[in-house]
C-alpha positions in Angstrom: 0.0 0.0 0.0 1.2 3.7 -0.7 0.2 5.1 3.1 1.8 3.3 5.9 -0.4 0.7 7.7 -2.0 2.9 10.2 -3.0 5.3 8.4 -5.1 2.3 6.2 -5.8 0.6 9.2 -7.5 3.8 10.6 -9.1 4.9 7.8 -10.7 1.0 7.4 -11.8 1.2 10.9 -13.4 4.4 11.1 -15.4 2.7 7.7 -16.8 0.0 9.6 -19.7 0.2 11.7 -20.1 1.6 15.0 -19.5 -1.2 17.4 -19.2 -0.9 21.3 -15.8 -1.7 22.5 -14.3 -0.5 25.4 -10.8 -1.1 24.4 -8.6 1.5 23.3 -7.8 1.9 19.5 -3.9 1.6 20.2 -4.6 -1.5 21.9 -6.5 -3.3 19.0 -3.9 -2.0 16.6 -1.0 -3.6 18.9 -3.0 -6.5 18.6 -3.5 -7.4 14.9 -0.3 -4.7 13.7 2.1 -8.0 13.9 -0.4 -9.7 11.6 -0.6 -6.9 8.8 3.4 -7.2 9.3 3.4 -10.9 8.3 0.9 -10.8 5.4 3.2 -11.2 1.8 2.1 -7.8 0.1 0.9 -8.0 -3.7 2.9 -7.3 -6.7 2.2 -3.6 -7.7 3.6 -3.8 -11.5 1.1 -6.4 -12.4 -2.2 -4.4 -11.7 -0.5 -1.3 -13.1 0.5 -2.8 -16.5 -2.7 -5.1 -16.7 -4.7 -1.7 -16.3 -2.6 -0.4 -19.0 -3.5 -3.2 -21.6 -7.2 -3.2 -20.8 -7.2 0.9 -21.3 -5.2 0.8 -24.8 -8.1 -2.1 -25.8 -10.4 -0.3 -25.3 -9.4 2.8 -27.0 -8.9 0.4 -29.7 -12.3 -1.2 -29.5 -14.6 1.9 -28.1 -14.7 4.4 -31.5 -15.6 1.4 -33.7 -18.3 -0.3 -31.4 -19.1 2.9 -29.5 -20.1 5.9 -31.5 -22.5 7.7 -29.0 -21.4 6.8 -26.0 -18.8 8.8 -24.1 -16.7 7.7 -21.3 -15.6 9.9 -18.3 -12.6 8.1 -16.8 -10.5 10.2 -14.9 -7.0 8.5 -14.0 -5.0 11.4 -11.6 -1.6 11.0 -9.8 -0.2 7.6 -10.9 1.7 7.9 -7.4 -1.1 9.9 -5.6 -3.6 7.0 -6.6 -4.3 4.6 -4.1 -4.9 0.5 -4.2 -8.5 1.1 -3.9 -8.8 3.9 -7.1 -6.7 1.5 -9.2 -9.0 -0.8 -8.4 -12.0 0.9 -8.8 -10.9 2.2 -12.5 -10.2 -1.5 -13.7 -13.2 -2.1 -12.4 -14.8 0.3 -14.5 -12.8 -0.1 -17.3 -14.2 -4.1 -17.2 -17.5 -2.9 -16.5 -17.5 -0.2 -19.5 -15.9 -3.5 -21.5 -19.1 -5.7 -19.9 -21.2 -2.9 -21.9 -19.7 -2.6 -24.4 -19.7 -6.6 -25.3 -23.6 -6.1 -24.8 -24.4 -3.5 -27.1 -22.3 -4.9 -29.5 -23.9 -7.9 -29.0 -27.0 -6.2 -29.0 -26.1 -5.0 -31.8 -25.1 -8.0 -33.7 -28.4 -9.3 -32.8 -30.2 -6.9 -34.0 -28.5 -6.7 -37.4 -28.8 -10.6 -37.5 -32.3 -10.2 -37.0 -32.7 -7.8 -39.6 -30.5 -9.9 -41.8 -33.1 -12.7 -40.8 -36.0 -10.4 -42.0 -34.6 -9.1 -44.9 -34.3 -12.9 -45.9 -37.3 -14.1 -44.8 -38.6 -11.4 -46.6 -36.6 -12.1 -49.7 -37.5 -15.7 -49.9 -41.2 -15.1 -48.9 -40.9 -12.6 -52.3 -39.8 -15.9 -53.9 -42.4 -18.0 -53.1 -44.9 -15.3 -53.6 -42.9 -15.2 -57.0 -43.2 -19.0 -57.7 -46.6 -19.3 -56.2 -47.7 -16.2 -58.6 -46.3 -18.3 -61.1 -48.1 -21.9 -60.5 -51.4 -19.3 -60.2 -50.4 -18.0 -63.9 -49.4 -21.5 -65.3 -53.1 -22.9 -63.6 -54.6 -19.8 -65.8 -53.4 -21.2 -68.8 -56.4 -22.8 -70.1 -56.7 -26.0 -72.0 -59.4 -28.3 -72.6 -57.0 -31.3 -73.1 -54.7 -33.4 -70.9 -51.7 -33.1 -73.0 -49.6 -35.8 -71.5 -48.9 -36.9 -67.5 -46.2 -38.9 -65.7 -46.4 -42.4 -66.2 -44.4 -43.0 -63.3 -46.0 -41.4 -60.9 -49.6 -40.8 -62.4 -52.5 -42.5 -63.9 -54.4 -40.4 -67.0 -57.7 -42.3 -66.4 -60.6 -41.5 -68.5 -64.2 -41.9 -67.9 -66.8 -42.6 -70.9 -69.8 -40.7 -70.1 -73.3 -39.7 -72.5 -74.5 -35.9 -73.2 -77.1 -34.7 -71.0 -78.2 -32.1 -73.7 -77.4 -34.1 -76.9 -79.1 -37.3 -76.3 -81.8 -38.6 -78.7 -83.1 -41.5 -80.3 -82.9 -39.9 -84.1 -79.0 -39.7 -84.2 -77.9 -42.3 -81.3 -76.7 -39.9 -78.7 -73.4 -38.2 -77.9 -70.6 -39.9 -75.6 -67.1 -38.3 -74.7 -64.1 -39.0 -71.9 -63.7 -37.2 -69.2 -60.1 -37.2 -67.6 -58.6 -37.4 -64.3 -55.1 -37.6 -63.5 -54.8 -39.9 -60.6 -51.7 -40.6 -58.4 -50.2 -43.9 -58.4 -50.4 -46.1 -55.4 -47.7 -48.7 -55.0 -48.7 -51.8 -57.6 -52.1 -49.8 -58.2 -53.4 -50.6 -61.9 -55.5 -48.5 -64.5 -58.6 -50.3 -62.9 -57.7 -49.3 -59.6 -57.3 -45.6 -60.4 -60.3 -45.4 -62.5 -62.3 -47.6 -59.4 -61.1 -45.0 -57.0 -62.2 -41.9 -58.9 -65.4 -42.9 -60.9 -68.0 -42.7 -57.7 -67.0 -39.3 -57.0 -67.1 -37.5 -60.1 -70.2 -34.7 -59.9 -71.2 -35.4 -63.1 -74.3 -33.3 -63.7 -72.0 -30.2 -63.2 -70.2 -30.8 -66.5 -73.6 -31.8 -68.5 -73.3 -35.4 -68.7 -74.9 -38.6 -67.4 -73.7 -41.0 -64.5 -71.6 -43.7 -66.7 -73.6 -47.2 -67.0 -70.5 -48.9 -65.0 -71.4 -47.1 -62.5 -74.4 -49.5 -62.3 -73.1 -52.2 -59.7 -70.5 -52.7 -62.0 -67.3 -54.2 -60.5 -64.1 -54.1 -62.5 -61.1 -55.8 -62.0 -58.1 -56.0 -64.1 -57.4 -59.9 -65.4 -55.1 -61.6 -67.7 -56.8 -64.5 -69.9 -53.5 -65.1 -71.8 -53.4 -62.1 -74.0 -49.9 -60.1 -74.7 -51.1 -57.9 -72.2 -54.0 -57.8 -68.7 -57.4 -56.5 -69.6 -59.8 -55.1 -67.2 -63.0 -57.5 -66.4 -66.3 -56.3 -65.8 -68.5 -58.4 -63.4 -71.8 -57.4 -64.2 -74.1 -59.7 -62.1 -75.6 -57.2 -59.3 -76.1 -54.6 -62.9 -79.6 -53.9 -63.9 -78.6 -55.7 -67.5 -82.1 -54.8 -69.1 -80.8 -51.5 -70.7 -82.8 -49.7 -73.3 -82.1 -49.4 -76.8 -80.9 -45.6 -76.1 -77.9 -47.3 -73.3 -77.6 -50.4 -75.7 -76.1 -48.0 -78.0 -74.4 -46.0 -75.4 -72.6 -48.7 -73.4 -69.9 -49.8 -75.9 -69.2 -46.8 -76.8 -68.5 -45.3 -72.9 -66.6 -48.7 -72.6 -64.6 -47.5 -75.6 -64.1 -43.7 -74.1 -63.1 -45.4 -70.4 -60.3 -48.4 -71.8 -59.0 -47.9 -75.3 -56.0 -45.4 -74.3 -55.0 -48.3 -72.4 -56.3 -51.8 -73.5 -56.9 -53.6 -76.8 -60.1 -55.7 -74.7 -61.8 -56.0 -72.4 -64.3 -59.0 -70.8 -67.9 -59.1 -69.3 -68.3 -61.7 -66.7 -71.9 -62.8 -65.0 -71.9 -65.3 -61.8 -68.1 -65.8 -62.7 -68.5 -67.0 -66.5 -67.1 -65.2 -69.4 -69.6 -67.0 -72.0 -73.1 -66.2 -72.8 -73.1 -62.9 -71.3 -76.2 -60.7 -72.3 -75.9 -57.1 -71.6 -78.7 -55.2 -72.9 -79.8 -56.5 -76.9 -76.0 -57.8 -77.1 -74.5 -61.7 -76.2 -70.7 -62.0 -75.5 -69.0 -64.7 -75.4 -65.3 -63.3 -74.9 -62.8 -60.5 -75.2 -64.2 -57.7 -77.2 -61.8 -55.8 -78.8 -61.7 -51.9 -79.1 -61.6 -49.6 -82.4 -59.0 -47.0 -82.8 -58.0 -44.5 -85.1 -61.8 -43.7 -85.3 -60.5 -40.8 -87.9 -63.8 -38.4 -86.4 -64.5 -34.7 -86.4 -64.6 -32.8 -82.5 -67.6 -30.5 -81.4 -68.2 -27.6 -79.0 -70.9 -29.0 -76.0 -70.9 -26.5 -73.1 -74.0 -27.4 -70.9 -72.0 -27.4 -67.6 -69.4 -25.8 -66.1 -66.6 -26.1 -68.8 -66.9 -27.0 -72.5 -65.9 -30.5 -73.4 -64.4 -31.7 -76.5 -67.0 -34.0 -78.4 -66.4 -36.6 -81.0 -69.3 -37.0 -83.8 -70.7 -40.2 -85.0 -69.1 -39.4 -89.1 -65.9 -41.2 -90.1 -63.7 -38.8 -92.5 -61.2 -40.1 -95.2 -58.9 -36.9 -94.7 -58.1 -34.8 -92.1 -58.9 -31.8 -94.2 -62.5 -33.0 -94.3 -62.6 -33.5 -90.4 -61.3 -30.3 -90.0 -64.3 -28.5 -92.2 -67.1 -30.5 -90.4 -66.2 -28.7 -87.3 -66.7 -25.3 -88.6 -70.3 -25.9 -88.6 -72.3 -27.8 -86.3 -73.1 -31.3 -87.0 -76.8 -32.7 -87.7 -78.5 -33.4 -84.6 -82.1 -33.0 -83.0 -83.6 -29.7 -81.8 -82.6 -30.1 -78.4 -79.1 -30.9 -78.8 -76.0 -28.4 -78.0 -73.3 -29.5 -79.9 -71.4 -26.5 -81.0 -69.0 -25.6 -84.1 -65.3 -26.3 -82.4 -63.8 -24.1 -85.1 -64.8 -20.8 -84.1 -65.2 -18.1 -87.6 -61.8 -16.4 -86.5 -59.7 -19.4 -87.1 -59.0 -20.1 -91.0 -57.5 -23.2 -92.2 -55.8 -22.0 -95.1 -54.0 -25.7 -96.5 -52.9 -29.4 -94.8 -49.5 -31.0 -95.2 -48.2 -34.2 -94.0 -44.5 -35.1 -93.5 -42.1 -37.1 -91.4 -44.0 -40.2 -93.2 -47.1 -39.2 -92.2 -46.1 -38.7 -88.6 -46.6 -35.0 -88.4 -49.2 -32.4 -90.2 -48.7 -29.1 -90.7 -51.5 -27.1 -90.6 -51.4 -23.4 -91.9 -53.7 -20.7 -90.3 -54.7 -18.3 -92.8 -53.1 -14.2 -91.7 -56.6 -13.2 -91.6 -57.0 -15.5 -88.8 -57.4 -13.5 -85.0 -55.2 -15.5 -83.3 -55.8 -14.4 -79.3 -55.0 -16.5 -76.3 -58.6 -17.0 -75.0 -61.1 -20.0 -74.6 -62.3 -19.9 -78.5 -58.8 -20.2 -79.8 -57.3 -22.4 -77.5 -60.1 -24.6 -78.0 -60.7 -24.7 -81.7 -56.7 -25.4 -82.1 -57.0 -28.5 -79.5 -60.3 -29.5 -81.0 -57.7 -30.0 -84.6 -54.9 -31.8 -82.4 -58.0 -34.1 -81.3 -58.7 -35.1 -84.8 -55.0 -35.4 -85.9 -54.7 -37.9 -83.1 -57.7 -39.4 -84.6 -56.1 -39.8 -87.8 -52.5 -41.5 -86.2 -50.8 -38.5 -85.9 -48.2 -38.3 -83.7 -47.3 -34.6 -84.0 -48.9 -31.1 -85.4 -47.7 -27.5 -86.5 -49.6 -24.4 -86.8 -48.1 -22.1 -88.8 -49.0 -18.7 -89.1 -47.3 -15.2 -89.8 -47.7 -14.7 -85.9 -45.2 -16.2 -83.4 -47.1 -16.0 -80.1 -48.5 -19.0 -77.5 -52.1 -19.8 -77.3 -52.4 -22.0 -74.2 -50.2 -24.4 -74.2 -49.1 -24.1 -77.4 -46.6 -22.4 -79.5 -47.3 -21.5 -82.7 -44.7 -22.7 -85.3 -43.5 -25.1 -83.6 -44.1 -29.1 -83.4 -46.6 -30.1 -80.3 -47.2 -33.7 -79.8 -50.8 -34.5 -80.2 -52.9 -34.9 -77.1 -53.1 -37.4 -74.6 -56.7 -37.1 -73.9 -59.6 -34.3 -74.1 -61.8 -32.7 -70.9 -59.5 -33.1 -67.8 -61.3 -32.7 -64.9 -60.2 -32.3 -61.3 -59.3 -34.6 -58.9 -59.1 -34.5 -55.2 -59.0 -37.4 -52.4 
């Protein structure tokens, strides 16, 4: 200590509390003096130069992490100082470093946090980007199911009759609806289409309940073909159809399997032979027609138009393609529509790529816009081209700009199916 012992001893004492004692000061200092004689005193070079590294630190550290705060630290009389003031200024000087450590790390926080928001905020732009985008691609319209992902996905159509164009005179109208249906482990066709069929809202899109739908339980069987066919057990089906469904039926059957089966099989009481359905006997497979080489129709009764074939077979796809400018004959109270709306010209047909792809030129007096009459009088024509065995179509025309789904001038593979519908479990 700088002042000799009794002057700190005194100035300790008269510190501490009074406390009754009736023996005299120099007494108690004789006392405990030969104890404060004994006691190893501390270096005084160590605090000194340890004081000295913390202040340069901190006048290092304090204009970069302390802008507007001041410090007051008065350090007076480096040999006038006592223990105690040394003491009490690295004490400061820790305590100044204690708040300085917490605002910076305040600080640090809050810039982290702001660097957390202006992330957050940057990625929720993002999704709102990419969300905006799945909104925009869902507002591309199309009125066909252009292709799906066989791994993953089941296209599975449903033959269904016209509401609005069914009548005796001219047999009645029937078209697929589609649903694209997730796969499920060694699910088949007939399993998606089993899972989906019952909850279809049918009357919304203008059509009947399909016949299958009458107790009619299908399976999917193989009877030694090249490849499994689906099996319809019709015992529990009212089989006494009129002549309106006996005309139907096949041809819903056609619209539900013939994307993907060559046959199919009616079973009654578990045998395959003698089956009567209707006016019609089967005795085995039936076999489906493709390549039905028809003209597509306009019939908007429900919620959405659908893509209709007609009953006519065409020679040419040019002829095809005129039919459906026009309506086609049909009874007073039928709605099938034109498909090829009055501002979409035809102007010539060409086929190349032996026969694989058609070019089909849109006259320049065409008015090309990206709305529902365009986009569905150009699908209606990919409809029929698929009709005919075409794998792959062109529309050229002197404008270079997408309607729907599809570029102009460019090849786009023909449809998988027409009239997707949605599907939810």
């Amino acid at each position: 200590m700088r002042h000799n012992d009794e002057d700190q001893m005194e100035k300790l004492l008269r510190q501490m509390p009074k406390i009754k004692d009736d023996r005299d000061p120099k007494q108690i200092y004789r006392e405990i003096q030969p104890k404060l004689a004994n006691t190893p005193r501390r270096s005084k070079i160590v605090p000194a130069f340890a004081l000295v590294a913390a202040l340069v630190l901190f006048a290092l550290v304090a204009p970069m992490f302390l802008n507007n705060m001041q410090f007051d630290i008065s350090l007076s009389g480096s040999d006038s100082s006592s223990e105690e003031s040394m003491d009490m200024a690295t004490m400061n000087a820790d305590g100044n470093a204690d708040d300085t450590d917490a605002d910076t790390n305040r600080k640090g926080l809050e810039e982290s946090e702001s660097s957390l928001e202006a992330e957050e905020a940057e990625g929720e732009e993002e999704t709102n980007d990419f969300a905006a985008a799945e909104v925009s691609s869902a507002d591309v319209k199309s009125f066909v199911t252009p292709s799906y992902n066989v791994e993953s996905e089941y296209a599975v159509t449903i033959g269904v009759s016209l509401l609005e164009a069914d009548n005796h005179d001219y047999g009645g109208s029937t078209t697929p609806l589609t649903v694209i249906v997730p796969r499920g482990g060694n699910d088949t066709y007939v399993d998606a289409l089993n899972k989906v069929r019952e909850g279809i809202a049918y009357v919304d899109y203008g059509v009947n309940v399909p016949i299958i739908n009458d107790n009619v339980k299908i399976s999917e069987g193989d009877i030694g073909l090249d490849r499994p066919m689906p099996i319809l057990d019709v015992t529990e089906m009212a089989k006494g159809l009129t002549s309106y469904q006996d005309t139907l039926f096949p041809r819903e059957l056609s619209d539900t399997f013939s994307n993907q089966y060559t046959h199919f099989l009616f079973s009654d009481n578990g045998s395959t032979k003698g089956v009567q359905v209707g006016n019609n006997v089967y005795d085995g497979p039936v076999e489906y027609k493709t390549k039905n080489k028809r003209a597509y129709f306009k019939y908007h009764s429900g919620i959405l138009p659908l893509l209709v074939p007609g009953h006519e077979r065409y020679t040419s796809i040019g002829d095809a393609l005129k039919a459906m400018t026009s309506a086609p004959e049909q009874a007073e109270n039928s709605k099938l529509e034109p498909s090829i709306s009055d501002t979409v010209q035809v102007e010539s047909l060409a086929l190349e790529k032996d026969n694989t792809v058609v070019r089909i030129k849109l006259a320049d007096s065409s008015v090309l816009e990206n709305n529902d009459d365009t986009i569905f009088a150009l699908e209606a024509m990919m409809m029929v081209a698929k009709e005919f065995g075409i794998r792959g179509v062109v529309f050229e025309s002197s404008q270079n700009v997408t309607i729907g789904t599809i570029t102009l001038n460019e090849e786009v593979s023909v449809p998988y199916s027409p009239n997707p519908v949605p599907y939810s479990e």
